[in-house]
N, C-alpha and C positions, 0 to 999 in steps of 0.2 A: 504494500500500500504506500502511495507517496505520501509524505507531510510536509507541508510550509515549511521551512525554516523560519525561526522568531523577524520581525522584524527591529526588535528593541531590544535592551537587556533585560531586562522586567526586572524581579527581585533574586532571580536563582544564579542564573548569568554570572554575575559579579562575584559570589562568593562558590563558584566551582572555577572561577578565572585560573588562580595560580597553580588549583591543586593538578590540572589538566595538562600544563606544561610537566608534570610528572612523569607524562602517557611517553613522553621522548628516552626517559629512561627507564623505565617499568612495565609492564604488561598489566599492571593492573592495580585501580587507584579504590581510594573508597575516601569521599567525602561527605559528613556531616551538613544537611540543610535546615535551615529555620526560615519557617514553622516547621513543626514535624507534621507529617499527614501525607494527604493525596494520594495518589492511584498507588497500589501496588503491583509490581509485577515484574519481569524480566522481558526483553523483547531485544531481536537483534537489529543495527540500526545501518546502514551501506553510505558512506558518506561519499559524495562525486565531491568534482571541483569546486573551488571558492566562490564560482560565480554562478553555482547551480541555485536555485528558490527553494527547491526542494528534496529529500533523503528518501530512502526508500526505509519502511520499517516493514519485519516480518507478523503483524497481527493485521489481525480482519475484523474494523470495525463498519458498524453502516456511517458512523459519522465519525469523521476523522479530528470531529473537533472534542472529540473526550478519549483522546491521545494524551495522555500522562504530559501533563506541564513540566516537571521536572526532566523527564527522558526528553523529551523535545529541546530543552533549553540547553542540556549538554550536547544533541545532535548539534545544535548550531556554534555553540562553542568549541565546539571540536573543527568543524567545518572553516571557520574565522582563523582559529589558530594555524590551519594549512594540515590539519588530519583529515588523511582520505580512506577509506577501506572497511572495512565491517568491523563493529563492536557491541558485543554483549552488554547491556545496559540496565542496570537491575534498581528496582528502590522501593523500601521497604521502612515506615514510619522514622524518612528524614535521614534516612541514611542512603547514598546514591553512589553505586559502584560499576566502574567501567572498566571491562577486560576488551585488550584487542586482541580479535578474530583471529 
Protein backbone atom coordinates (compact mmCIF):
# COMPACT_ATOMS: atom_id res chain seq x y z
CA UNK A 1 0.00 0.00 0.00
CA UNK A 2 1.42 3.48 -0.66
CA UNK A 3 1.47 6.36 2.05
CA UNK A 4 2.15 10.02 1.94
CA UNK A 5 5.16 10.99 3.26
CA UNK A 6 4.40 13.78 6.27
CA UNK A 7 4.57 16.95 4.88
CA UNK A 8 5.72 18.69 8.29
CA UNK A 9 7.59 17.58 11.36
CA UNK A 10 4.49 17.28 13.44
CA UNK A 11 5.52 16.25 17.01
CA UNK A 12 7.31 12.74 16.45
CA UNK A 13 9.62 13.90 13.63
CA UNK A 14 11.82 15.96 15.95
CA UNK A 15 12.42 13.64 18.68
CA UNK A 16 13.29 10.40 16.53
CA UNK A 17 15.71 13.06 14.54
CA UNK A 18 19.08 12.08 16.11
CA UNK A 19 18.25 8.73 17.29
CA UNK A 20 17.83 7.61 13.26
CA UNK A 21 21.28 9.00 12.34
CA UNK A 22 22.19 5.73 14.44
CA UNK A 23 20.55 3.53 11.51
CA UNK A 24 24.31 4.46 9.60
CA UNK A 25 25.90 2.43 12.26
CA UNK A 26 23.58 -0.08 13.68
CA UNK A 27 20.94 -2.38 12.30
CA UNK A 28 18.70 -1.55 14.70
CA UNK A 29 17.44 1.51 17.00
CA UNK A 30 14.72 1.79 19.47
CA UNK A 31 13.42 5.14 20.46
CA UNK A 32 11.29 6.39 23.26
CA UNK A 33 8.18 8.64 22.17
CA UNK A 34 5.86 11.08 24.10
CA UNK A 35 2.98 10.79 24.47
CA UNK A 36 2.81 7.10 24.91
CA UNK A 37 -0.16 5.51 22.93
CA UNK A 38 -1.24 5.15 19.32
CA UNK A 39 -1.46 2.36 16.93
CA UNK A 40 0.38 -0.74 17.70
CA UNK A 41 1.97 -2.95 15.41
CA UNK A 42 4.89 -3.88 13.35
CA UNK A 43 4.65 -3.23 9.48
CA UNK A 44 7.50 -3.26 6.97
CA UNK A 45 8.03 0.02 5.27
CA UNK A 46 10.38 0.29 1.22
CA UNK A 47 11.76 3.73 1.35
CA UNK A 48 12.47 5.08 -2.65
CA UNK A 49 14.35 8.31 -3.25
CA UNK A 50 14.31 11.61 -1.42
CA UNK A 51 12.12 13.17 -3.87
CA UNK A 52 9.52 10.39 -3.93
CA UNK A 53 5.70 11.79 -1.87
CA UNK A 54 5.40 8.41 -1.01
CA UNK A 55 6.62 4.78 0.80
CA UNK A 56 5.33 1.61 0.04
CA UNK A 57 4.11 -0.17 3.56
CA UNK A 58 3.22 -3.99 3.64
CA UNK A 59 -0.41 -3.78 5.46
CA UNK A 60 -3.89 -3.55 3.98
CA UNK A 61 -5.90 -0.90 5.10
CA UNK A 62 -9.31 0.41 3.30
CA UNK A 63 -8.14 3.94 4.42
CA UNK A 64 -4.66 4.76 4.47
CA UNK A 65 -5.35 7.43 6.63
CA UNK A 66 -5.24 5.35 10.01
CA UNK A 67 -1.63 4.28 9.02
CA UNK A 68 0.07 4.51 12.47
CA UNK A 69 1.32 8.28 12.85
CA UNK A 70 4.34 7.24 14.55
CA UNK A 71 5.55 4.59 11.73
CA UNK A 72 4.62 7.13 9.18
CA UNK A 73 6.65 9.96 10.64
CA UNK A 74 9.85 7.65 10.84
CA UNK A 75 9.08 6.57 7.13
CA UNK A 76 9.63 10.02 6.33
CA UNK A 77 12.53 10.63 8.45
CA UNK A 78 14.36 8.08 7.33
CA UNK A 79 13.55 9.17 3.79
CA UNK A 80 14.84 13.07 4.43
CA UNK A 81 17.86 11.71 6.17
CA UNK A 82 18.81 9.92 2.59
CA UNK A 83 17.66 6.18 3.95
CA UNK A 84 16.58 4.05 1.12
CA UNK A 85 15.53 0.35 1.21
CA UNK A 86 13.20 -1.72 3.57
CA UNK A 87 12.71 -1.55 7.23
CA UNK A 88 10.89 -3.29 9.84
CA UNK A 89 9.08 -0.71 11.89
CA UNK A 90 7.43 -1.60 15.17
CA UNK A 91 5.60 0.43 18.06
CA UNK A 92 4.27 -0.52 20.80
CA UNK A 93 2.92 2.02 23.95
CA UNK A 94 5.64 4.82 22.95
CA UNK A 95 8.36 2.84 22.30
CA UNK A 96 9.33 2.82 18.37
CA UNK A 97 11.98 0.58 16.96
CA UNK A 98 13.43 0.30 13.42
CA UNK A 99 15.43 -2.78 12.18
CA UNK A 100 16.98 -2.45 8.55
CA UNK A 101 15.71 -5.08 6.19
Amino acid sequence: MKIPHLTRDGSFRPQMREAITRLKEFKFIEITLSPQGGYKGEIEVIIGSRNEAEFEATIDLSDWTRFPARIRAAATELRDQGFTGSFRVSHDAGSLKIHIA
